[in-house]
N, C-alpha and C positions, 0 to 999 in steps of 0.2 A: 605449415600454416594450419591453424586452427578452422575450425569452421563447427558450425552450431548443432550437428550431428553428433561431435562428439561429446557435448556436454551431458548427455545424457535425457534429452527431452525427444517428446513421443512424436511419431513421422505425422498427426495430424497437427502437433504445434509447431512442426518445421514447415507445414504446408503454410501456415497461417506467417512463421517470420518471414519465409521468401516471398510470400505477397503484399508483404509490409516492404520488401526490395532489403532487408536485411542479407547480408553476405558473409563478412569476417567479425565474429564477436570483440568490442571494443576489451581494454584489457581488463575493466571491472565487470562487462560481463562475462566473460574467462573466470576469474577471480569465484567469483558471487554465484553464480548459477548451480554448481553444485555444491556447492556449503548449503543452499538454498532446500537444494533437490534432498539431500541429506536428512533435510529437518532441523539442524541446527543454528545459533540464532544467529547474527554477522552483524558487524559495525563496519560499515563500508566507507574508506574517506579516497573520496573524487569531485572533483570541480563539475560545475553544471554543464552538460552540452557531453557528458561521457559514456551516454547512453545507459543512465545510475535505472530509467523507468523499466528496460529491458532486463536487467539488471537481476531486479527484484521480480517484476509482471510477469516475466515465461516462467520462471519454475513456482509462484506463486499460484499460477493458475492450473498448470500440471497436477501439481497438487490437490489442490479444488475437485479435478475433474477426474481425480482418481478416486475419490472418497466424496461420491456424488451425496448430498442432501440439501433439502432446502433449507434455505435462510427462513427464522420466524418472522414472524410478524414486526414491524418496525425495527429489527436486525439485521446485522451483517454477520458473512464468519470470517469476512477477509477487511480492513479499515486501513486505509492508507491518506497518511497528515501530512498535509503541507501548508505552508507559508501565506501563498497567497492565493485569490481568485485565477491568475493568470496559470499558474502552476498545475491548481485543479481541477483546467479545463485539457490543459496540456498533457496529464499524465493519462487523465479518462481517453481524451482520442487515441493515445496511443492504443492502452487497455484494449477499446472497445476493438481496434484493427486486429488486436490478437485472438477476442474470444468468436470473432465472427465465426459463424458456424455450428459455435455448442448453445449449451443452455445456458450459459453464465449471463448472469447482469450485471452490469456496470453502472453506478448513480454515484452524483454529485451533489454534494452537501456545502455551501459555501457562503459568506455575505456580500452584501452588498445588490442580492436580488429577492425578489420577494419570499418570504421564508413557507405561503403558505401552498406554493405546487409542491416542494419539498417535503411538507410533511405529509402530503398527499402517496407521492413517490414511495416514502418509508413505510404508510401503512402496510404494504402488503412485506417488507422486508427487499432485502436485495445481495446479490452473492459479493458483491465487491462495492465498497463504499469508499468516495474520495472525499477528502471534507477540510476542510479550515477546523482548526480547534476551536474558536470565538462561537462560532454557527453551531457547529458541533454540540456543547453545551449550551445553548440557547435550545435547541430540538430538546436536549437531553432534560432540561427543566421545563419542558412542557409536554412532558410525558411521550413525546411525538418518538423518540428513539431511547433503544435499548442497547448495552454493550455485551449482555451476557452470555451473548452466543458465539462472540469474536475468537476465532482461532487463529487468527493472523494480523498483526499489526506492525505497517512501515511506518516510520518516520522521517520522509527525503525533506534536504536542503533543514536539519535539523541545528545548525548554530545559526541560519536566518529566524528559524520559529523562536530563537530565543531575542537575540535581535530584535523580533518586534513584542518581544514583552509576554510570548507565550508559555513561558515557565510553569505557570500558577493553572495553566487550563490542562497543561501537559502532566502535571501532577497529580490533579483530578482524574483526567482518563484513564490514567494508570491505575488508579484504585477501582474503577469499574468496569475493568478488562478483568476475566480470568486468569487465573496464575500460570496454569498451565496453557500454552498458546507458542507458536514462533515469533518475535519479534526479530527485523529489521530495520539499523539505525543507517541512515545515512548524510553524509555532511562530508563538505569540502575543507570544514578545517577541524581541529580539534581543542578547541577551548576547553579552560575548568570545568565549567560548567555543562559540557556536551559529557565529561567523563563519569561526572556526576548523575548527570540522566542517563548514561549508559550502565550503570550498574546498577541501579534500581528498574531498569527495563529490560534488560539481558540477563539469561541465564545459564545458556548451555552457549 
């Protein structure tokens, strides 16, 4: 039997999965975790509810917190998209149950609430950003956020974001993200058009 020890993450981020009550890594986080750890980028396809946030979140912030620097000012170095409000509050709590402890920060970037504590939030920057792509570029056309600093970008529940018509914002992001960066694509099925987004967003 597996267990999260031997995925290769640090005994202070195994302190932080067992007080999340985490015990046997589901099989994409088996999968994903050290492709992650690795540096390399992963197209991970899993149905929602498969533990896709652990997935990516532990060795994402391993990472982080081995190559400590701050985030600039109205930046992130880690940006993780998803679908919807429900989603981005969903992945952040997990997040935040993982970084308890370090320096890391966690913010939420999303619509549907007032957009200007949010931009409040970014001035100072933040190590981990969750956001809706819609909001996302509304911040990013009012100068309020910057992509230039991003070393890490997930994309979960990635043929929903297309589904609701976020093609055109996901394309956009991409041109304002560095080339060089890890990307994470994840999606429970794999449409044309996710394979399309996946090779213009994946590299290694």
């Amino acid at each position: 039997m597996t267990d999260f020890a031997t995925l290769g993450l640090s005994s202070a981020l195994l302190k932080s999965v067992a007080a999340a009550g985490y015990t046997t890594p589901t099989p994409i986080q088996q999968a994903a975790i050290p492709h992650v750890l690795a540096g390399n980028d992963l197209m991970g396809l899993a149905q929602t509810g498969t533990g896709k946030t652990a997935a990516f979140g532990l060795p994402l912030i391993e990472r982080l917190l081995a190559r400590p620097a701050p985030a600039a000012p109205r930046g992130t170095r880690a940006l993780i998209l998803a679908p919807t409000r429900e989603l981005v509050n969903q992945i952040a709590q997990n997040l935040i149950t993982f970084v308890k402890g370090s320096s890391l920060q966690v913010t939420t970037i999303m619509g549907g609430v007032s957009m200007g504590p949010q931009i409040k939030r970014m001035a100072r920057g933040c190590d981990i950003l969750v956001a809706t792509p819609g909001r996302l570029i509304d911040l990013i056309e009012r100068n309020a956020l910057r992509l230039d600093g991003v070393e890490y970008l997930v994309l979960d529940e990635a043929d929903q974001m297309l589904d609701l018509g976020f093609i055109h914002a996901l394309r956009r992001i991409a041109t304002l993200i560095p080339k060089k960066r890890q990307t994470l694509l994840f999606s429970a099925t794999m449409p044309k058009q996710i394979e399309e987004l996946s090779r213009s967003y994946l590299n290694d």
